[in-house]
C-alpha positions in Angstrom: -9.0 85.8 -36.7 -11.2 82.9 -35.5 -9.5 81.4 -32.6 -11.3 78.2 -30.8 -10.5 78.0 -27.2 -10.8 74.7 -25.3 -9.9 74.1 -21.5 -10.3 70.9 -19.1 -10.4 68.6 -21.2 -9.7 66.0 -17.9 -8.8 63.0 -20.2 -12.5 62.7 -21.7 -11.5 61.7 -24.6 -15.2 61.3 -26.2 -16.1 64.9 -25.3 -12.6 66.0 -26.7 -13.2 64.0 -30.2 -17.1 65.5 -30.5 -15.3 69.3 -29.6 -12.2 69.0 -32.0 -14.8 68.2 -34.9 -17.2 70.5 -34.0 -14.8 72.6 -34.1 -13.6 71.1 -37.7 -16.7 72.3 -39.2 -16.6 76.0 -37.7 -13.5 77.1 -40.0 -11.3 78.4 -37.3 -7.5 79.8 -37.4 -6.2 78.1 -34.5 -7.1 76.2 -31.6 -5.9 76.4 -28.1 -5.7 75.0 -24.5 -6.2 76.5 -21.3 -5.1 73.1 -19.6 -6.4 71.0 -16.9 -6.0 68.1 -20.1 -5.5 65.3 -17.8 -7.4 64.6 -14.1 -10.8 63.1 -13.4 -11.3 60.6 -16.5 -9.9 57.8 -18.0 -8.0 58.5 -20.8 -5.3 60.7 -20.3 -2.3 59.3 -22.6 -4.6 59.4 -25.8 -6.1 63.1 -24.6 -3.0 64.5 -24.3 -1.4 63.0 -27.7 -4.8 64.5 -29.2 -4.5 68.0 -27.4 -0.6 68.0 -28.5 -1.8 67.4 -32.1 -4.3 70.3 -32.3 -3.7 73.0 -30.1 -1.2 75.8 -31.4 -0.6 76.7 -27.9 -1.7 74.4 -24.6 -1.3 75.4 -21.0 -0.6 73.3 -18.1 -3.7 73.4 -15.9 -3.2 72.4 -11.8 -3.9 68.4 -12.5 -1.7 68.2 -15.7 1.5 69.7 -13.0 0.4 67.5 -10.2 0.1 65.0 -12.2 3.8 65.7 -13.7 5.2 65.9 -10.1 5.7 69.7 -10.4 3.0 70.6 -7.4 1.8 69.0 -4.5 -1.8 67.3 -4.7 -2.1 67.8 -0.7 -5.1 70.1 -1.4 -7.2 68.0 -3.8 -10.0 66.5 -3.0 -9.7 62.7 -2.1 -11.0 61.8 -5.7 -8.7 64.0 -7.4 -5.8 62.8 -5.7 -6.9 59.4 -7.0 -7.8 61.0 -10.6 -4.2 62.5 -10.8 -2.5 59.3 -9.6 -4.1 57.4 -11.9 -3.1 59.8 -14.9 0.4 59.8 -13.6 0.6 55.8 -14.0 -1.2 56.3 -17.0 1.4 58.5 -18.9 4.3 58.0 -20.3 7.7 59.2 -19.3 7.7 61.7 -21.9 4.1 62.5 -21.6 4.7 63.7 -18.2 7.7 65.7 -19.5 5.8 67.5 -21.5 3.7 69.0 -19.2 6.0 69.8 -16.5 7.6 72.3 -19.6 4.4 73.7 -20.3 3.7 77.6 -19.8 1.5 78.7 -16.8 0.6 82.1 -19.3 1.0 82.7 -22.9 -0.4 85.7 -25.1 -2.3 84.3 -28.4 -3.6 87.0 -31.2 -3.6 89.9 -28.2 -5.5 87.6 -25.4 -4.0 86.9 -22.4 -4.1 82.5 -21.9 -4.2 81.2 -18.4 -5.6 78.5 -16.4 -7.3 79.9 -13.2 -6.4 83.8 -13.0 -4.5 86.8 -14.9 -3.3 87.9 -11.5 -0.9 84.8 -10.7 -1.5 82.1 -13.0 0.9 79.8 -11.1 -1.8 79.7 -8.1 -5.2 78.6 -8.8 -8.0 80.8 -7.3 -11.7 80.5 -8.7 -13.0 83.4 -9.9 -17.0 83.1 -10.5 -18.0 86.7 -8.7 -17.3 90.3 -10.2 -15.5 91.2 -6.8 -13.0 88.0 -7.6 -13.2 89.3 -11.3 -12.2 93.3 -10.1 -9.1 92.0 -8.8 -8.3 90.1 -11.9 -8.9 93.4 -13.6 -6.9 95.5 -11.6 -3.7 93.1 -10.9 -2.5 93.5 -15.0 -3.1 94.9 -18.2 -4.9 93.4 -20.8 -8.0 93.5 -22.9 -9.1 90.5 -23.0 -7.9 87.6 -20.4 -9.6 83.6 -21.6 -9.8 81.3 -18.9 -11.0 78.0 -17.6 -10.5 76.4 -14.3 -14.2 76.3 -12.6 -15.7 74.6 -15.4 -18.5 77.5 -15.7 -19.0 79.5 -19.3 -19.1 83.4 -18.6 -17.8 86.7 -19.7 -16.7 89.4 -16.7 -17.1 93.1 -18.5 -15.3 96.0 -17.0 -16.4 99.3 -18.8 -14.2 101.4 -16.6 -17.0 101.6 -13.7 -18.3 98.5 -12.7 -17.8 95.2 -13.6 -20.7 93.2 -14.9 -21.4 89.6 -15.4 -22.8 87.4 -18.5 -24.0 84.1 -19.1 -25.3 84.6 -22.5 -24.4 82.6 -25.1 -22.7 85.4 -27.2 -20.8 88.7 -26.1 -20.6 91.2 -28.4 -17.3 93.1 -27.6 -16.8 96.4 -26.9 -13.3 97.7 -28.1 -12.9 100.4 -25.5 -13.7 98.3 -22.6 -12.5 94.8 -21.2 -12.9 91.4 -20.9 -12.0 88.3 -18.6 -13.8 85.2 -19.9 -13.9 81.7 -18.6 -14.8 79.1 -21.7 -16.1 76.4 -19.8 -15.1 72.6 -19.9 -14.6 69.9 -22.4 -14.6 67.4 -20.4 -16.3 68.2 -17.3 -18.6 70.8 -17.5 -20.4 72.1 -13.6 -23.4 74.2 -15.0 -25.8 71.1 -15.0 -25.6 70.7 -18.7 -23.7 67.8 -19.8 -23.1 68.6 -22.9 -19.1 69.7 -23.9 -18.4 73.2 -23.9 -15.3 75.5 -25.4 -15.7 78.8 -27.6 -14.4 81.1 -30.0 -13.2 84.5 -30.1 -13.6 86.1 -33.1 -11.1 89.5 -33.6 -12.4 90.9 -36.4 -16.3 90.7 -34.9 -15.7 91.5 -31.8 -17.2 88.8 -29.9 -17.1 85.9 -27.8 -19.3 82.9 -28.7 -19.3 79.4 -26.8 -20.8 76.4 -28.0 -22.2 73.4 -26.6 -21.5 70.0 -27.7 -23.5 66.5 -27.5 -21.2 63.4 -27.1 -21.3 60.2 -25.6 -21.6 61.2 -21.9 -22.6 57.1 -20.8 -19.6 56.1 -22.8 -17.2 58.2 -21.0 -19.2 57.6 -17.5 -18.5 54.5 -18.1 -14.8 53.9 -19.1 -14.0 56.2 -15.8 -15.7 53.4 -13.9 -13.9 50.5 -16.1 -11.0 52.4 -14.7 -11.3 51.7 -11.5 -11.4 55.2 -10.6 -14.1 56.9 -8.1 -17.5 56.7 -9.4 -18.6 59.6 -8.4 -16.4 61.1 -11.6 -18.5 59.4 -13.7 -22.2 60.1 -12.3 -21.3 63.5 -12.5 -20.6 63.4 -16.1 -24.4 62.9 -16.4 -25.8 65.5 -15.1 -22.7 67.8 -15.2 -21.8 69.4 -11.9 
């Protein structure tokens, strides 16, 4: 099974189009969400309907509850309090519904789905180092655990040793061992390449692959501005950090 998996999306809906027809043309099974869908850009009501549309299975991210009124924004940044008060007035009624009903963890062709962490997805750590990823390892079960959250593609191994870290741009998968990988961000990627990013698990090779996207960065830089929303979420776009 081919499963596409996309996460923080953050209401780009120009990245979101370019990665849902990239996608189109890879022949997938399914597609799901990791959540963040809403926060930092402009378009929230039409990402969401999107997301709704093509995802078999979408998680609510930290923005998409604080943006529902389901958790305080008190430890956001100044311009993500703005960004998720914006995409509260921006949503409908039953928009924001919808997302205050949506699951913090969900299991999807044997992977564990979360947001931030397998060891309590209802908090929101960031887990970029092997010591962060050991814990993951060790708080649950599973094989392998997809995440997205810090906006950085990787793949934590744990061979029953050590845990190692990879960058690469596919992961060959080795059945005995497991796996805890983050697949990057639609809609605001933070490894200083602009381009969209999501990826696909493929059960029956064995492997993780993520794929990078061109789309209309200016465009989307721009309609954040339009927005009246802080600039500095649509400089970053450009250079993506």
């Amino acid at each position: 099974m081919r499963v596409a998996i996309i996460s923080d999306v953050h209401a780009n809906l120009d990245a979101l189009r370019a990665v849902l027809d990239d996608i189109d043309r890879r022949a997938v099974d399914a597609c799901v969400c990791l959540g963040d869908n809403v926060g930092y850009g402009a378009e929230p009501r039409a990402c969401l309907d999107l997301i709704f549309e093509s995802c078999k299975s979408v998680l609510a991210g930290n923005h998409d509850l604080a943006a529902a009124g389901q958790i305080a924004d008190s430890r956001f940044a100044t311009i993500a309090r703005d960004a998720v008060a914006y995409s509260r007035r921006m949503l409908t009624r039953e928009q924001r519904s919808k997302l205050a009903l949506l699951p913090k963890e969900e299991t999807f062709a044997d992977c564990l789905l979360v947001h931030a962490s397998p060891t309590n997805p209802a908090d929101y750590p960031y887990i970029r180092q092997a010591d962060a990823a050991r814990d993951a390892f060790d708080s649950r079960a599973f094989k392998l655990a997809l995440y997205g959250h810090t906006h950085l593609p990787l793949v934590f191994h744990d061979d029953g040793e050590r845990v190692t870290l990879s960058m690469k741009p596919r992961v060959e998968l080795i059945r005995a061992d497991r796996y805890l990988c983050n697949v990057g961000s639609v809609g605001q990627p933070r490894d200083q390449d602009p381009r969209a990013c999501y990826a696909i698990h493929d059960s029956s090779a064995h492997s993780i692959e993520f794929h990078r996207v061109e789309y209309d960065v200016e465009a989307a830089s721009s309609r954040i501005r339009a927005a009246g929303l802080p600039e500095q979420l649509g400089t970053r776009l450009l250079v993506g950090v």
